[in-house]
SERODREN-670969 format. One line per 10 residues: for each residue z, x negated, y of N, C-alpha, C. Coordinates in steps of 0.02 Angstrom, whole numbers. Each point is the difference from the previous one (the first is absolute). Layout:
N
Z X Y Z X Y Z X Y; ...
***
This chain:
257
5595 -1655 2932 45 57 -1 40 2 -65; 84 -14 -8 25 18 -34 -11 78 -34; -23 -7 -73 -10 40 -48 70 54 -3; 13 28 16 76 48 -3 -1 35 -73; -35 -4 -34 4 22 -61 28 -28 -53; -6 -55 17 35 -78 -50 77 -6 9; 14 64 60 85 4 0 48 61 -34; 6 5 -44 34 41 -49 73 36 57; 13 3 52 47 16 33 -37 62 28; -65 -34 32 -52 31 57 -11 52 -44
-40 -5 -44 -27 52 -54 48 54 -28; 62 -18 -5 43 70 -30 24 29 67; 17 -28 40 34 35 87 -78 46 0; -60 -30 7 -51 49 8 -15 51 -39; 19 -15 -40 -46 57 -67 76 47 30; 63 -20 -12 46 66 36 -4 23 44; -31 -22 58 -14 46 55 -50 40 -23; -51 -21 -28 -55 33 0 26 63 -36; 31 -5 -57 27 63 -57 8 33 68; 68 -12 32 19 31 38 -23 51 46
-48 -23 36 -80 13 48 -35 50 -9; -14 9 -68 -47 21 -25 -3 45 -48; -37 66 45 15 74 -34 -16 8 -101; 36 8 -38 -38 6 -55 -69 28 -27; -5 62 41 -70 35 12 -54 -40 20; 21 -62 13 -60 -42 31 -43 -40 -81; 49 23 -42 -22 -50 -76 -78 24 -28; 6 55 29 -91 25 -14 -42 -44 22; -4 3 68 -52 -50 31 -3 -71 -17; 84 -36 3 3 -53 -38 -42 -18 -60
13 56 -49 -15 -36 -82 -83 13 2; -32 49 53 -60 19 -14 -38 -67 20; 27 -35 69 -22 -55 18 -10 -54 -33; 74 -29 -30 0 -59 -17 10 -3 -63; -11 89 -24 -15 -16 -79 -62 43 -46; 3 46 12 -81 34 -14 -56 -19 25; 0 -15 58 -65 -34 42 6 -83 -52; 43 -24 -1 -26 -75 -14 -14 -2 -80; 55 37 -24 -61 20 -71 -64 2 7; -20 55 44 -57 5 -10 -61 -44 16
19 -34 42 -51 -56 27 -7 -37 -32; 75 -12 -40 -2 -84 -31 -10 18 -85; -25 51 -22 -2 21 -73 4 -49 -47; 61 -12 -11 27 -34 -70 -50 -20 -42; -18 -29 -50 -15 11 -77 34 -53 -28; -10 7 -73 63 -10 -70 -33 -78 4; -79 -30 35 2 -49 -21 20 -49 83; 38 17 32 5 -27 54 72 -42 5; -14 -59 45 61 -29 18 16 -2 86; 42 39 19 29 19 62 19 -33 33
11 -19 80 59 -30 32 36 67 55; 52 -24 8 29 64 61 35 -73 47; -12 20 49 19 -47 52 56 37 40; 53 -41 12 36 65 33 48 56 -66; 6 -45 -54 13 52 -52 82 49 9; 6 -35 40 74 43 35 26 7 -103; 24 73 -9 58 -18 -62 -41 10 -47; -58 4 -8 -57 -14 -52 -34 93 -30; 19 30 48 -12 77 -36 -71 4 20; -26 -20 24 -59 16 -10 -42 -47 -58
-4 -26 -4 -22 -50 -48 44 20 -87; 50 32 28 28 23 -72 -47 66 -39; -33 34 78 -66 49 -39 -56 -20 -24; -6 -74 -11 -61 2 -40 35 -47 -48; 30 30 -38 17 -51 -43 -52 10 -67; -42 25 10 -47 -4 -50 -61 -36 3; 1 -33 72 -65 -52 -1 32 -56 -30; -70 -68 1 29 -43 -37 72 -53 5; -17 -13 70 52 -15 15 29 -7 78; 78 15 24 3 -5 75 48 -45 17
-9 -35 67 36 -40 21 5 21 67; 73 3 19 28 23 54 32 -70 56; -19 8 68 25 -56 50 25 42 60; 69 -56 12 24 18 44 39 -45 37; 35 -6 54 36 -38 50 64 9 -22; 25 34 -15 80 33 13 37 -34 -88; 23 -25 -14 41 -4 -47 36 56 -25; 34 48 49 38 64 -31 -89 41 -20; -36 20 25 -57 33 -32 -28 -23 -41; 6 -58 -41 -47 -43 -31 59 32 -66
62 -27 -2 40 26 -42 -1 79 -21; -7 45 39 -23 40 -5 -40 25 -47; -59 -24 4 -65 24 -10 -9 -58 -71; 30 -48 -15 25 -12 -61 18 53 -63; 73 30 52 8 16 -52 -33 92 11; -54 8 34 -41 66 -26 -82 -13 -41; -1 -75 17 -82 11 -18 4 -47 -101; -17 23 -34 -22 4 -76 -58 -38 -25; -41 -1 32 -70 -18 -11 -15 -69 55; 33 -37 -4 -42 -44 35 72 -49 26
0 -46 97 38 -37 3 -11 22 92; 71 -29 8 6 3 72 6 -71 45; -9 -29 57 -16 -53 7 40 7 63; 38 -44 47 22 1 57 -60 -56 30; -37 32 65 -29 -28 38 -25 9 62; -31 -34 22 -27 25 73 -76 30 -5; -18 44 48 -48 29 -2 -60 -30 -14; 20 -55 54 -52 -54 41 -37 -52 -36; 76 -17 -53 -9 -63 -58 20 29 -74; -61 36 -9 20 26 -103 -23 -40 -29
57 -23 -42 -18 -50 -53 -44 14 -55; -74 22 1 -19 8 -66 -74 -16 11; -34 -23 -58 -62 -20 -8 -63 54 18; -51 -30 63 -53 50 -1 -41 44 -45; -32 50 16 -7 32 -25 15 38 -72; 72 24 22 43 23 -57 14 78 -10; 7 2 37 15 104 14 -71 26 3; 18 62 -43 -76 47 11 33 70 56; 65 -6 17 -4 48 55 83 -15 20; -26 -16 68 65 1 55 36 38 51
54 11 -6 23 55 62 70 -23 41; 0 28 65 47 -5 13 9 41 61; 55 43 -11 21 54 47 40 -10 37; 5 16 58 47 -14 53 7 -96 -1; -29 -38 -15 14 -84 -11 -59 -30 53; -31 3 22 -58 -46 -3 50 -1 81; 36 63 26 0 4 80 59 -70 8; 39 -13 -40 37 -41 18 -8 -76 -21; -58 -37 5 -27 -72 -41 -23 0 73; -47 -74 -8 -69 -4 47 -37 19 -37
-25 49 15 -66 55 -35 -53 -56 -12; -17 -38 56 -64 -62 -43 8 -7 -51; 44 -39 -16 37 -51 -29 22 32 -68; -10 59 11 32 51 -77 -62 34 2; -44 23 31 -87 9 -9 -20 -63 -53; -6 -47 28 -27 -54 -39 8 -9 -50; 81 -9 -16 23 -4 -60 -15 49 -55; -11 87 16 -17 56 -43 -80 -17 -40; -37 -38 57 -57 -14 -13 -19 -44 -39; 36 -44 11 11 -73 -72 20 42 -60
43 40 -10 14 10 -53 -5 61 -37; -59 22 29 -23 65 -21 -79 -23 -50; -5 23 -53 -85 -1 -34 -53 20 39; -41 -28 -32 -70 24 43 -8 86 -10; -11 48 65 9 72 4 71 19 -25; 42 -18 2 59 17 -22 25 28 60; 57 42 8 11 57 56 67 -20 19; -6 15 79 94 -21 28 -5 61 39; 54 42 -14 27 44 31 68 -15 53; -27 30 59 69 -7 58 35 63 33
54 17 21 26 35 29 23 -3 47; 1 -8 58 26 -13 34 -7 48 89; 49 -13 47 32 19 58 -80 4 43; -12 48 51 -71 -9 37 15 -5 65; -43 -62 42 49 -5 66 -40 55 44; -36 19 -34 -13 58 61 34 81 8; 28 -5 -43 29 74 -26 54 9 49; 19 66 18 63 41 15 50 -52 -27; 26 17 -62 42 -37 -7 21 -64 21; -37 -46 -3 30 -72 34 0 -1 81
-24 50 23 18 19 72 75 4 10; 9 53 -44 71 22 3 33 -48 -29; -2 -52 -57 47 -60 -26 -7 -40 96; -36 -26 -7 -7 -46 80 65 22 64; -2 84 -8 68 16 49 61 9 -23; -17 3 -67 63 -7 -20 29 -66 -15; -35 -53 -31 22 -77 22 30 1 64; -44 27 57 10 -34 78 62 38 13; 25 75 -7 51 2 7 68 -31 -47; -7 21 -62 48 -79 -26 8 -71 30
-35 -16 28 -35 -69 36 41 -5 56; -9 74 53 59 -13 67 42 25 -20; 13 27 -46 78 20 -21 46 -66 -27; -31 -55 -16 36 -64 -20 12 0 -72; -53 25 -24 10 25 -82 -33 -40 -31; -21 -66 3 -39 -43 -31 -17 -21 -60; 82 -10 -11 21 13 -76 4 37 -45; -24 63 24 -30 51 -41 -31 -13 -53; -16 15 -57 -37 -10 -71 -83 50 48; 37 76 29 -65 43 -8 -17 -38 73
12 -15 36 -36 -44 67 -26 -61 -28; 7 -52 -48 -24 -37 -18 -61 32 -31; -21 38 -60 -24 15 -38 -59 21 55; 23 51 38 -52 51 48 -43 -53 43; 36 -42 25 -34 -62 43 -55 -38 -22; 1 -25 -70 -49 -25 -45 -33 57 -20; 21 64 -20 -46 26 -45 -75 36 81; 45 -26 60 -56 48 56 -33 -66 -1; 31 -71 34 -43 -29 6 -50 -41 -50; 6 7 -56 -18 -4 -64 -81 41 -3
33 50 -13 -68 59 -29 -77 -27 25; -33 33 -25 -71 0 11 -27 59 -9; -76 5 15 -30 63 29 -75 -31 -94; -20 73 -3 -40 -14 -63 -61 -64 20; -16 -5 76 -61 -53 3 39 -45 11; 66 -20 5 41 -76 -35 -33 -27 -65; 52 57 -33 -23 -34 -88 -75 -1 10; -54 33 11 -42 -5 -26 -19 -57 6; -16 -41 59 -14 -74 31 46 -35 -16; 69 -1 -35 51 -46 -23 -44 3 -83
-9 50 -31 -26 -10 -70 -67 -30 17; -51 11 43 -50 -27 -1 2 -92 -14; 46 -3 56 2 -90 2 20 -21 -78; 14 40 -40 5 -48 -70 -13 53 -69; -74 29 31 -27 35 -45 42 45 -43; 34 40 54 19 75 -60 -36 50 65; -48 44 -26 -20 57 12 2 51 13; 19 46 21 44 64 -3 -37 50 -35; 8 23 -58 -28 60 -36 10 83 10; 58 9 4 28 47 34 75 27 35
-7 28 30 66 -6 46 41 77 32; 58 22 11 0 50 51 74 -26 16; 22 53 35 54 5 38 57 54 -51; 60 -21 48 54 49 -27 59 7 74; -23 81 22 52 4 22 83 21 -36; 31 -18 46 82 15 4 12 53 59; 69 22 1 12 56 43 66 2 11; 55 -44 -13 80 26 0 15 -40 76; -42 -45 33 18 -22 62 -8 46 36; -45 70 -14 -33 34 67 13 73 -24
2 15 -40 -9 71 -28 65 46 -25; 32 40 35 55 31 -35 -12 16 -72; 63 4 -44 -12 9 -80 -49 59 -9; 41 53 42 -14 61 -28 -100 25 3; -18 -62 36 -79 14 5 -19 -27 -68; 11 -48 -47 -34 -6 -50 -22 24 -32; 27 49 -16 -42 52 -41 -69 39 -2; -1 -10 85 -52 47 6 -51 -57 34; 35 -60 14 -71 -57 -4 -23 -12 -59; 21 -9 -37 -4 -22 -65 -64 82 -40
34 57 10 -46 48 -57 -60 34 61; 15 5 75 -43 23 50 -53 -68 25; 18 -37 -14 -22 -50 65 -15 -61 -71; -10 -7 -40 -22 -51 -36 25 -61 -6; 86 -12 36 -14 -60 21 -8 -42 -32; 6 -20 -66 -12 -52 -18 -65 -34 -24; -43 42 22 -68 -1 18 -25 -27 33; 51 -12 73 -41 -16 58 -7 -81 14; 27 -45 -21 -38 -61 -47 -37 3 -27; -43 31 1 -69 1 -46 -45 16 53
17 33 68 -71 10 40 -12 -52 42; -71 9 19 -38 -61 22 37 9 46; -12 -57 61 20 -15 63 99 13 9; 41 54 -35 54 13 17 24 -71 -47; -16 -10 -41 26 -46 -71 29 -78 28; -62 -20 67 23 -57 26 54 3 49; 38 42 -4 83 25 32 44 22 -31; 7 -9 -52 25 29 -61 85 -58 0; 52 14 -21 59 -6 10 -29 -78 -47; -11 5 -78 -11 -45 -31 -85 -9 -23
-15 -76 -29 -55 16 -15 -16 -22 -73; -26 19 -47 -3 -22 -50 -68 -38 -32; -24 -57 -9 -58 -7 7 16 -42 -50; -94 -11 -67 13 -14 -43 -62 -74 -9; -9 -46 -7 -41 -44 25 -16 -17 -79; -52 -61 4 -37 -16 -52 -12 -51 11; 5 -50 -68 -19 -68 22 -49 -15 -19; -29 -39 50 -89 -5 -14 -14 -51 -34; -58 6 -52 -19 -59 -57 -2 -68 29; 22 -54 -48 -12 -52 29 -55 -44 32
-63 28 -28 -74 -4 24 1 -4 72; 48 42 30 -11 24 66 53 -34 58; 29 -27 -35 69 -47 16 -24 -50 10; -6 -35 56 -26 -100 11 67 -43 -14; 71 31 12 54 -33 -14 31 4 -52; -52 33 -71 57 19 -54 5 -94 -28; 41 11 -31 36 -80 0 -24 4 -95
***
């Protein structure tokens, strides 16, 4: 499967629709997801060296600029430039998910948000695992194929689809990101096969595909929602999932090299 990310055309037509698309009120749920939650899982420290996979223009990786050191990867040449020129502390690398150029066990903590859905997940499993320390932590973010939402991406591809809209950036994007996703007992058995663990995990819903604006308010201060990723059984339906894995000592590894 051609990587569509590695095309600097694809990537700005998308990111403008999306501006476009997409209510501003939705930036709550956004930043809580893919940026308070992964803080928290993936807790920094001053003596750590990072990877972000997927570093899109490097802002996330520009918030820890106080660990030791970060290195940012990505597909896209316009994002790589990017994230050049935002990140301070460290280096940016143009690459593929699948094939990172860097020596095992090097990072004491890895992440990557919204990235893992568009690689061969093996193939970028494996690779996190080579190059993560012994107990060292990879944090993921990513799309859940069981959720509401990719229901609704799936009809909305299919109607773009008989509408003759192929060439769409958001019909491309929606097509991979439905048939893409995974459900939390994916990763778990994808990390198993190359010893990352899952330590802890929840969900994150979203709401601007289904929910008029004017309800936020009162999901949000009546209804908890951003809570409801956190309860048992609802969590494995959750729009996104955020799960934070661990790499297991090499003792326990028959293939550490």
């Amino acid at each position: 499967m051609k990587n569509v990310w590695g095309d600097d055309e694809f990537v700005i037509a998308l990111n403008n629709q999306l501006k476009h698309n997409s209510p501003v009120t939705r930036n709550e749920m956004f930043d809580y997801g893919r940026i308070n939650l992964v803080d928290e899982l993936i807790d920094i420290k001053k003596s750590d060296v990072i990877l972000d996979i997927g570093c899109g223009n490097g802002s996330t990786l520009q918030k820890y600029h106080y660990a030791h050191y970060l290195v940012g990867v990505d597909i896209s040449n316009l994002l790589c430039r990017n994230a050049k020129n935002n990140l301070k502390n460290g280096e940016i690398v143009l690459a593929s998910m699948e094939h990172l150029p860097f020596r095992n066990n090097t990072f004491d903590k890895i992440i990557a948000v919204y990235s893992v859905l568009y690689s061969s997940q093996e193939k970028t499993f494996s690779e996190i695992s080579r190059l993560l320390k012994d107990n060292g932590a990879f944090v993921l973010y990513d799309p859940n194929k069981l959720s509401m939402r990719t229901v609704i991406r799936k009809f909305i591809a299919l109607k773009l689809r008989l509408s003759g809209d192929v060439n769409n950036p958001r019909y491309i994007h929606h097509s991979i990101a439905t048939q893409k996703a995974m459900s939390y007992w994916d990763f778990k058995r994808m990390g198993k096969d190359v010893h990352l663990t899952i330590d802890t995990w929840c969900g994150v819903f979203s709401y601007h595909m289904i929910i008029p604006e004017k309800f936020y308010p009162f999901l949000f201060s009546k209804f908890h929602y951003k809570q409801w990723g956190f309860i048992a059984g609802i969590k494995f339906f959750s729009d996104f999932l955020l799960i934070k894995f661990i790499k297991e000592p090499s003792d326990k590894d028959p293939n550490k090299q």
